[in-house]
N, C-alpha and C positions, 0 to 999 in steps of 0.2 A: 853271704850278702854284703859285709861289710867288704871285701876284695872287689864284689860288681859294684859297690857305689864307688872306690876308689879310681876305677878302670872307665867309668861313667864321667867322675869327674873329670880325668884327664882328659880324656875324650873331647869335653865341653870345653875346655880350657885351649885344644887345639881349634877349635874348630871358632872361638872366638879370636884367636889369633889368625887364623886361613883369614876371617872375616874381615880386619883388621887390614890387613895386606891387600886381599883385593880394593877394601874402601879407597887405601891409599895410593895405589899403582897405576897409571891412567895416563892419557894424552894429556890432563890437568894433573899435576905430584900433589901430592898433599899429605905433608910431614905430619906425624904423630902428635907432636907440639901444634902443628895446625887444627888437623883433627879435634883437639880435647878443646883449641881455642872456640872452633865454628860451634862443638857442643854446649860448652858451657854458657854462650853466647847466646843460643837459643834456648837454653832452660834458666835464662836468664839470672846466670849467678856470678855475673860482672866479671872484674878480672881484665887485663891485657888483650888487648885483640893484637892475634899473629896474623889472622886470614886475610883473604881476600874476600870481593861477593863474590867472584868468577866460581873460588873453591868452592863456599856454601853452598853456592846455586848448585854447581854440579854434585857435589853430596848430596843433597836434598834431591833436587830432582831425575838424579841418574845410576851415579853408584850406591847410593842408600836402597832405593827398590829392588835396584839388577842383583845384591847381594840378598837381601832378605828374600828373595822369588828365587834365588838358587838356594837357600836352607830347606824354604818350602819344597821345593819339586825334587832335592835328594834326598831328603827324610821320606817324604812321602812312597816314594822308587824302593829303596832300598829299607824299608819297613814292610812295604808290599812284598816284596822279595824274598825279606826271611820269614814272614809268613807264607809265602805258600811252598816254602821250603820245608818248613814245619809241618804243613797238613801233607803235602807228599812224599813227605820222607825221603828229596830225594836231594843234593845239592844242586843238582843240576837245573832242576824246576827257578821257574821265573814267571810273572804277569803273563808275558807275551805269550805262555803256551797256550789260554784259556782265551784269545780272542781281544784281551784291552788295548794293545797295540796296534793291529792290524785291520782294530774295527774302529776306531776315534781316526786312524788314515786314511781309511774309504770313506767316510764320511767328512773327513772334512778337506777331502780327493775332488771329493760329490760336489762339493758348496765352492768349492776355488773354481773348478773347470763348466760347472751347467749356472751358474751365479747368474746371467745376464737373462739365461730362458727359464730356469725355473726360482732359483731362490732371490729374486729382486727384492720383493715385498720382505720375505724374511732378515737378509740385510740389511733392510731398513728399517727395520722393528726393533732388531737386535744389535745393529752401527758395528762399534767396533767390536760385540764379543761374539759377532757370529758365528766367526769360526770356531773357537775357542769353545761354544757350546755345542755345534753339531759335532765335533769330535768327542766332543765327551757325554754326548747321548749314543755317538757310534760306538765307544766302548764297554759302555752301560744294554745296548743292545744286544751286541754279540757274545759279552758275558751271560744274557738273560737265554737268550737260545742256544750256546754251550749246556747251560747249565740244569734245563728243561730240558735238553734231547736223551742227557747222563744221566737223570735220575728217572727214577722207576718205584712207582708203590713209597713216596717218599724217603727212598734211599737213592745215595750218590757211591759210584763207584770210580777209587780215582781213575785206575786206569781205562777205562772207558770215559771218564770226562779230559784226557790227555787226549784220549784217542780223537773225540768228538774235537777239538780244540784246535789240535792238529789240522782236521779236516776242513775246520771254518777259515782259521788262518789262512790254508790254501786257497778256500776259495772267494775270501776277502782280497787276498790278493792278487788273483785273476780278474776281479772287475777293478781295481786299483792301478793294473795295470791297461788294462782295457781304456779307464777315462785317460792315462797319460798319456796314450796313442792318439787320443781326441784332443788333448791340450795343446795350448796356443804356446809360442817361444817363453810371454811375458810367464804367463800361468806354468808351464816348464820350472822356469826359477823358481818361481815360490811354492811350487810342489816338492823342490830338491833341497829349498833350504827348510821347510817344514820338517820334512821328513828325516833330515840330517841331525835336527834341533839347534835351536838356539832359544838366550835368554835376552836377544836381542829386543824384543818388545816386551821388555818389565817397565813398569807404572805402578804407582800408588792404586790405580784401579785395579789393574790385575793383580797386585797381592793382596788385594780386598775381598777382591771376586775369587780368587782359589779358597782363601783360607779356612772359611768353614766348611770346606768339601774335604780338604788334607784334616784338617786342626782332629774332628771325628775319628778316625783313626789311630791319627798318633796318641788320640789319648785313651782309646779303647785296646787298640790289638794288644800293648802289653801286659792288662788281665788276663790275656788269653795265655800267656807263658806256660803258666801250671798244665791247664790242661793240652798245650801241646807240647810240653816233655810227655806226660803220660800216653799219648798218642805217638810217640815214638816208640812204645813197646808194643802197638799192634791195635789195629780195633776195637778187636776182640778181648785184648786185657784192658783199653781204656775204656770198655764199657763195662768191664765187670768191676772197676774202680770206682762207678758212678758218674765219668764223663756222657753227656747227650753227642756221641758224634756227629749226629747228622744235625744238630745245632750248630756243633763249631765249626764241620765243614761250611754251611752257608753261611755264619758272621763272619768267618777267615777271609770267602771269596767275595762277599757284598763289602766287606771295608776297605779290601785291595781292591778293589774295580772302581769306588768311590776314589780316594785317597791316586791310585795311578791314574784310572780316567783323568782327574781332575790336574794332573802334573803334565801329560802330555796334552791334552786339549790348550792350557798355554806357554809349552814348551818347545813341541814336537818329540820326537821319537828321539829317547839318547839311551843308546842301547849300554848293555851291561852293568851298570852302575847296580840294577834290582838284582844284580847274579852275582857279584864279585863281591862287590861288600860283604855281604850275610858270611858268605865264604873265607874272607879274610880273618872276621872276628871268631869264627869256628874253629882253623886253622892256629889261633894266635891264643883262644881261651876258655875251648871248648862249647860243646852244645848247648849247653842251656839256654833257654830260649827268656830268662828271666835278665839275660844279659843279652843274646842275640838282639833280640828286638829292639829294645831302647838304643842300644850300642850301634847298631846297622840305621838308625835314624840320622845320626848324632856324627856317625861318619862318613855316610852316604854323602848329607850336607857339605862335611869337612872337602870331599875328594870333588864333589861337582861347583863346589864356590871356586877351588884352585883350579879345575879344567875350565872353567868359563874365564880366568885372571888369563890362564895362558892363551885363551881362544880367540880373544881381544888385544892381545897385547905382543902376539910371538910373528904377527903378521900385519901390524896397526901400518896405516887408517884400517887396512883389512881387517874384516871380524872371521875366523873359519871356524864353521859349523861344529856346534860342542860335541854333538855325536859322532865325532870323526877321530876327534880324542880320546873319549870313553873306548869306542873302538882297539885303538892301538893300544890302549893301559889293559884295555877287559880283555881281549885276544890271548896274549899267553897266558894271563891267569885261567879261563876257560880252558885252555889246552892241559894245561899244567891239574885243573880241576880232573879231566878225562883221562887221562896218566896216572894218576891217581886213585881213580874207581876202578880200573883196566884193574891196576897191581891187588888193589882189595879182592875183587871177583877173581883171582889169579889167573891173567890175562897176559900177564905181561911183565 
């Protein structure tokens, strides 16, 4: 334990400097010595002012949010991630296979492209988090009828809730593509940029409005550690251990589905980050999931704060969609994941 708090601390230690660096790197600079000035300034403990207001404003009102809404939304990802890595045993396993992705798209597919015929009223009831909420009832959905269709006599079987998941997935995204056929140029782009992700619309509201959907999670799944190491030896020996599987299967999949729901309803879709990470820290310090998990929080973070620095910045004024990064970073790892399993199962 005492090597996972060391490996924990570093972790944290990165991922406050990732943070650090994004605050400061921008169409406004804003020097480390500025930085500590706009803080101390505002916690009122006098001292030299270096800033400007230009700097403060834009720290407070832009890169302060856009960084603390990208901790949130890759801890959240990538704790989902090695959770359900853990309940199926499998590396390859991710959110996405269970329906949270494919059904917060179609729904908030639904509310972009029919908004003027059918959701007006809702729009206006809900302003700016509409979308953001029917995506995240569409991934709350599609988990709940995954997860009803796989269980049976109140047992869940995984591989028939992959299988069922699979099958939603595809057919979410047959009507997802179906309304893009029906969408308008304007609606076009903000389906593309939705779907690609960004952290472009981070606000004080929006990391107010995720936080206790994410916060529940991050601070529950990693009680769950113990009992899914033991769930790594099978079932059937983690119920003769005194694990309740078909409890930990459903708080595994109800905290991921909160916790990611709640990342991509105001993210969008940034793929890999829930796959690679878990994988990286496995790779680098083994299984245990009493490190997995907090450590896949914690880096997750680290690795989506620096692809949103570079997403902004490697093509400024241009901003290009985060999940197009995660892409090209999570792409060979995945592959490299597959080559892998191949040589285990002697394949290759």
């Amino acid at each position: 334990m005492k090597t996972h708090s060391l490996i924990l601390f570093i972790l944290a230690i990165v991922l406050i400097m990732a943070c650090t660096l994004s605050i400061c790197i921008g169409a406004v600079e804003i020097s480390t010595l500025e930085l500590w000035s706009i803080l101390t300034h505002r916690l009122g403990m006098g001292g030299e002012i270096y800033h400007t207001s230009q700097q403060e404003a834009v720290l407070f009102s832009i890169r302060l949010p856009r960084v603390i809404l990208g901790v949130i939304v890759g801890s959240a990802l990538s704790i989902g991630g090695a959770a359900m890595q853990g309940l199926f045993r499998n590396p390859l396993a991710e959110p996405g296979l269970i329906g949270i992705s494919s059904g917060a798209s179609l729904f908030a597919v639904l509310v972009i492209v029919l908004e003027a015929r059918f959701f007006s009223h809702f729009i206006q009831l809900l302003g700016y988090h509409a979308l953001a909420i029917s995506a995240f009832l569409g991934a709350c959905f599609t988990t709940f009828v995954v997860y009803n269709i796989a269980v049976k006599n109140g047992k869940s079987n995984v591989t028939i809730l992959l299988l069922v998941g699979i099958a939603i997935n595809a057919l979410a995204a047959s009507f997802t593509g179906l309304l893009i056929y029906m969408a308008t140029d304007d609606q076009l782009r903000n389906i593309m940029f939705w779907n690609l992700g960004s952290l472009g619309g981070a606000s004080w509201k929006t990391v107010t409005s995720i936080l206790p959907f994410v916060g529940i999670p991050l601070a529950v799944l990693p009680f769950l550690a113990k009992p899914l190491n033991t769930l790594a030896l099978g079932e059937s020996q983690a119920g003769h251990m005194g694990i309740n599987v078909q409890l930990l299967k459903r708080s595994v999949i109800v905290l991921a589905t909160l916790g990611v729901g709640a990342a991509v309803a105001v993210s969008g879709i940034i793929g890999f980050i829930a796959l690679v990470v878990p994988h990286i820290l496995r790779m680098a310090f083994g299984a245990d999931h009493r490190l997995v998990l907090p450590g896949s929080a914690v880096l997750g973070a680290t690795l989506l704060v620096l692809a949103d620095l570079v997403a902004r910045t490697i093509a400024a004024p241009a901003e290009i969609p985060i999940g197009i990064l995660t892409a090209i970073i999570g792409t060979p790892v995945f592959l490299y994941i597959i080559f892998t399993e191949r040589r285990k199962r002697g394949f290759g």
